[in-house]
FIKOLGU-35831 format. One record per residue (C-alpha): residue in one letter; y, z, x. Coordinates in pm, whole numbers, padded with zeros to 5 digits, always signed. Example, Ala and Ser with C-alpha at 12.3 -4.5 7.8 and 13.67 -1.06 7.14 Angstrom:
A-00450+00780+01230 S-00106+00714+01367 
END
This chain:
X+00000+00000+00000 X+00305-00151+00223 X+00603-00074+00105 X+00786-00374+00064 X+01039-00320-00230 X+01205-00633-00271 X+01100-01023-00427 X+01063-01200-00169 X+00930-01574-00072 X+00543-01552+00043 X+00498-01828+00282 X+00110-01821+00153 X+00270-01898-00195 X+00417-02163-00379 X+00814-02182-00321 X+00858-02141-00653 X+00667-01812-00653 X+00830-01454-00554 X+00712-01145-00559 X+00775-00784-00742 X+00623-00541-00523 X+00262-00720-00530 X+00280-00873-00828 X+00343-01260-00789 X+00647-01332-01084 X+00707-01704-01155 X+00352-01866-01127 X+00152-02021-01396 X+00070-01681-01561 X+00478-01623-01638 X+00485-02053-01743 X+00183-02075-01963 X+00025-01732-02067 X+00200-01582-02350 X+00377-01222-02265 X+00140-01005-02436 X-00153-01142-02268 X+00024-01147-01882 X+00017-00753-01814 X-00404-00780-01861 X-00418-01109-01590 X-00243-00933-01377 X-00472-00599-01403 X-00770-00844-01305 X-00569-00964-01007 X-00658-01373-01168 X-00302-01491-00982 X-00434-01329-00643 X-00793-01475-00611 X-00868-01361-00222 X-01051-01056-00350 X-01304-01302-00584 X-01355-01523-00332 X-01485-01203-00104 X-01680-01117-00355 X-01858-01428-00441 X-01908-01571-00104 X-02195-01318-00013 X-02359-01408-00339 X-02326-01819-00227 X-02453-01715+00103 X-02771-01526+00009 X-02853-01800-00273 X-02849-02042+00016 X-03036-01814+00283 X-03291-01768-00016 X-03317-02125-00152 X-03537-02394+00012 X-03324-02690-00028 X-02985-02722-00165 X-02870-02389-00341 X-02889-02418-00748 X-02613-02539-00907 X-02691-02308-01214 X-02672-02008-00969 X-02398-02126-00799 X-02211-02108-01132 X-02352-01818-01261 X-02184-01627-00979 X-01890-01768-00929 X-01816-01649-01326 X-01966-01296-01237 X-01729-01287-00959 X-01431-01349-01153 X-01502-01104-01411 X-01685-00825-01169 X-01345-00835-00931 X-01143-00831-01242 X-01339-00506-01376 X-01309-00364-00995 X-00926-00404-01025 X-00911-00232-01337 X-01096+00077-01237 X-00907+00052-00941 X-00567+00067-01069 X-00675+00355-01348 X-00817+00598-01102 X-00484+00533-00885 X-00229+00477-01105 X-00074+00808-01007 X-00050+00725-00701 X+00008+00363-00725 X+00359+00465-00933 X+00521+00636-00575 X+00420+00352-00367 X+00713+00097-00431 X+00469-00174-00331 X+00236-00086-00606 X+00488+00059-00879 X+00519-00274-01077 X+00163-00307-01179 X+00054-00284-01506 X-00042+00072-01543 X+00208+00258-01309 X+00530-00004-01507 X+00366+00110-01819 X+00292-00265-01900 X-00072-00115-01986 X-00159+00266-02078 X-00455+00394-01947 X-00647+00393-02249 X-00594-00015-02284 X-00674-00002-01928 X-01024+00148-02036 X-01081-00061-02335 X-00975-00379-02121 X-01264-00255-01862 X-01496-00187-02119 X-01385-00596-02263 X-01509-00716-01949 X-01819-00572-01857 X-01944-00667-02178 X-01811-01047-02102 X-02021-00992-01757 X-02319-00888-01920 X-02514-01255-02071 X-02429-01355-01703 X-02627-01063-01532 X-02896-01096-01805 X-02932-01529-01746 X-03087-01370-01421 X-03436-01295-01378 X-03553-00911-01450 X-03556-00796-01112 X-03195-00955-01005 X-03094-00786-01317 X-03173-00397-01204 X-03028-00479-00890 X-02732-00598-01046 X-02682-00314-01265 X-02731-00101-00969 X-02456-00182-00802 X-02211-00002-01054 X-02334+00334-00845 X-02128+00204-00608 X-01845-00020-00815 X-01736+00321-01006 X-01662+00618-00743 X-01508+00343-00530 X-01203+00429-00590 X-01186+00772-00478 X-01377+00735-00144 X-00980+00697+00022 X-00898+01031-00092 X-01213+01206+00131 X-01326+00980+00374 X-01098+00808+00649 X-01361+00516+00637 X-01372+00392+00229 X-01366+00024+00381 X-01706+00086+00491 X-01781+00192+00108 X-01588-00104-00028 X-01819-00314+00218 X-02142-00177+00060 X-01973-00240-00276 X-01848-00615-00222 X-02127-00747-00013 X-02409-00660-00299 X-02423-00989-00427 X-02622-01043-00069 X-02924-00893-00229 X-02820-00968-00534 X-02878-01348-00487 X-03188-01370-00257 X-03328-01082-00562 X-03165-01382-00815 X-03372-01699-00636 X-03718-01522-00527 X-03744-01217-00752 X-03730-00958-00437 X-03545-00855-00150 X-03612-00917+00174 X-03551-00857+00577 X-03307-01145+00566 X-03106-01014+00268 X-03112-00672+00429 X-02983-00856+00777 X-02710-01041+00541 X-02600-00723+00357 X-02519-00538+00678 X-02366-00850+00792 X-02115-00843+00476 X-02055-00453+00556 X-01906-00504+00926 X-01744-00817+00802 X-01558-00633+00544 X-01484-00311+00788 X-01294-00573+00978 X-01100-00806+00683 X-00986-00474+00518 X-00923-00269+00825 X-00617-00520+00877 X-00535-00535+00498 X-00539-00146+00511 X-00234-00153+00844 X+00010-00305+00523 X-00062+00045+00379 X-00047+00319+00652 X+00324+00399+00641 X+00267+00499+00237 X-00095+00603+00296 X+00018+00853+00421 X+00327+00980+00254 X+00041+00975-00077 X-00211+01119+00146 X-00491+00869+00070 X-00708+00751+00428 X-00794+00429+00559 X-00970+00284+00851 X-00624+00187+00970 X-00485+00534+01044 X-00810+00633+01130 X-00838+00360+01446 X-00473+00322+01473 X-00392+00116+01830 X-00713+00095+01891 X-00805-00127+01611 X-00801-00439+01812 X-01133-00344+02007 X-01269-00222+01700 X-01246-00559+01518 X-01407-00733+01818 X-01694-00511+01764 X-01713-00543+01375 X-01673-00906+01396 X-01921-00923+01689 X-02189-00691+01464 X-02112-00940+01181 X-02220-01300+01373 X-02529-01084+01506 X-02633-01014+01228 X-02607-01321+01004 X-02789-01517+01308 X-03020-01285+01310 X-03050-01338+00929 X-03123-01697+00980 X-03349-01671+01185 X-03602-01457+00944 X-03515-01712+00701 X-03636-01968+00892 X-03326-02172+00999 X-03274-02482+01190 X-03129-02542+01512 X-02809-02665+01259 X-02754-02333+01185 X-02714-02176+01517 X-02473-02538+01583 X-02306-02476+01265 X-02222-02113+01324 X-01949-02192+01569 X-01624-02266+01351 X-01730-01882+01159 X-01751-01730+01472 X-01417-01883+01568 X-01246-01766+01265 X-01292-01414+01328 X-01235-01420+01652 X-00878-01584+01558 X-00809-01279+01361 X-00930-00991+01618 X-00718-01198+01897 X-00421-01216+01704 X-00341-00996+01433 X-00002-00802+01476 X-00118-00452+01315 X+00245-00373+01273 X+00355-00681+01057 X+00242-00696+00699 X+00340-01025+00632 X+00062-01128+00934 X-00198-00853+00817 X-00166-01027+00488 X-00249-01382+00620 X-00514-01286+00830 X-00669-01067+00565 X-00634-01373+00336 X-00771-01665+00600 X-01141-01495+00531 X-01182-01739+00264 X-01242-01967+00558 X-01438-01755+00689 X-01697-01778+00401 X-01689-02129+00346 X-01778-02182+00743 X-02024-01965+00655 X-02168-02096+00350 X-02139-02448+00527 X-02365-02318+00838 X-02614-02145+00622 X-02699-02458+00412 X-02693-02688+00722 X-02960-02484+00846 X-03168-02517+00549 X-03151-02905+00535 X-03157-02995+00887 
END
């Protein structure tokens, strides 16, 4: 939670969009949703879709590790929609359990529940709305990829409270957002296995790293709320740790294809990943938001270099 207070031009935005705190004002939610309907995009975080995209792209991944020829389609889909509505449900718990503190941070004070846009009880009956739009999608799965589905709300739900007594809740956030690694090898062969495992812990490091730099936006306000992040917790020294979450990350996803049963266009494949993340470790200025931001953001590349290498392997 940075504390930028002003609108200001994004240069990852369009020109025509500013912001309010975090809240993007001017896009196509303000030109084509109608007002009443605006406050409850914005509490699913549809105008900023970074977070779905780091939630889906494990669940693309493990499909592909999992599948023996091109991924399904019908999978594909399947959790690309989940995404979208599990992020959007993640957001809203989210923003109820921190709303309090959310309405001192003047980064954070102009969404929907801390501006009053939403009350906590819509909030709640919003959340409740969405998990039940979520639920045909977990159930088109077979019976096992449906427990392990449902499983994950164990972690989903105390999420949000892991900052307030534990200096490391990215590490929880990275066993929350990388699920959809088992989640789609359990969705294409009915189990889980030693490469989903591999993939999983994969996700966990990767995440440890993407939202260790989001989390150096927040410090400054972290701790004036008294909430804890990896960021104050590694503090200068988070350069050398993102080489070594990074590093942990491309060990373990080779070492995921290679249970799987990869080809050499994999391991060939693998390089423009591995040079993504070591872009960020090399050059992210901890003390500039605006660059925390980007880099935190460029992970979508990330998983598509990814996703890319991982079905190489399986049709070369």
């Amino acid at each position: 939670m940075t504390g930028a207070a002003v609108s200001v031009i994004h240069p990852l935005m369009a020109p025509a969009c500013s912001l309010d705190g975090d809240i993007p004002v001017g896009n196509w939610i303000d030109r084509h949703v109608p007002t009443l309907i605006r406050p409850y995009l914005r509490l699913m975080r549809l105008d900023r879709p970074i977070g779905t995209w780091l939630l889906l792209f494990p669940c693309w991944w493990s499909v592909a590790l999992a599948s023996p020829g091109w991924p399904s389609p019908w999978l594909m889909t399947l959790f690309a929609l989940g995404a979208v509505i599990m992020r959007g449900a993640g957001c809203t718990i989210n923003d109820i359990a921190d709303h309090e503190f959310d309405a001192r941070v003047a980064r954070t004070a102009s969404r929907p529940i801390p501006s009053g846009a939403v009350s906590v009880r819509g909030a709640a009956i919003f959340l409740g709305a969405q998990l039940l739009v979520g639920l045909p999608i977990l159930l088109a799965l077979n019976r096992f990829a449906i427990q392990v589905g449902m499983a994950s709300l164990l972690l989903v739900v105390p999420y949000p409270l892991m900052k307030r007594f534990t200096y490391w809740p990215q590490a929880w956030l990275g066993l929350t957002f990388n699920w959809g690694a088992l989640l789609g090898w359990a969705a294409v062969r009915g189990d889980i296995q030693a490469p989903a495992l591999m993939l999983y812990a994969a996700g966990l490091f990767w995440t440890l790293g993407y939202d260790t730099i989001y989390a150096h936006q927040d410090k400054e306000d972290d701790i004036l709320v008294g909430v804890k992040s990896t960021a104050l917790a590694l503090g200068h020294l988070t350069r050398p740790w993102l080489w070594a979450f990074y590093g942990l990350t491309l060990a373990l996803v080779a070492a995921a294809g290679r249970a799987a049963g990869l080809s050499w266009a994999f391991y060939a494949a693998l390089g423009p990943a591995a040079a993504q993340l070591a872009w960020q470790a090399a050059t992210v200025d901890i003390d500039d938001a605006r660059d925390c931001l980007a880099k935190f953001r460029s992970n979508r590349w990330f998983g598509w270099a990814l996703l890319a290498a991982v079905v190489a392997g399986r049709m070369g």
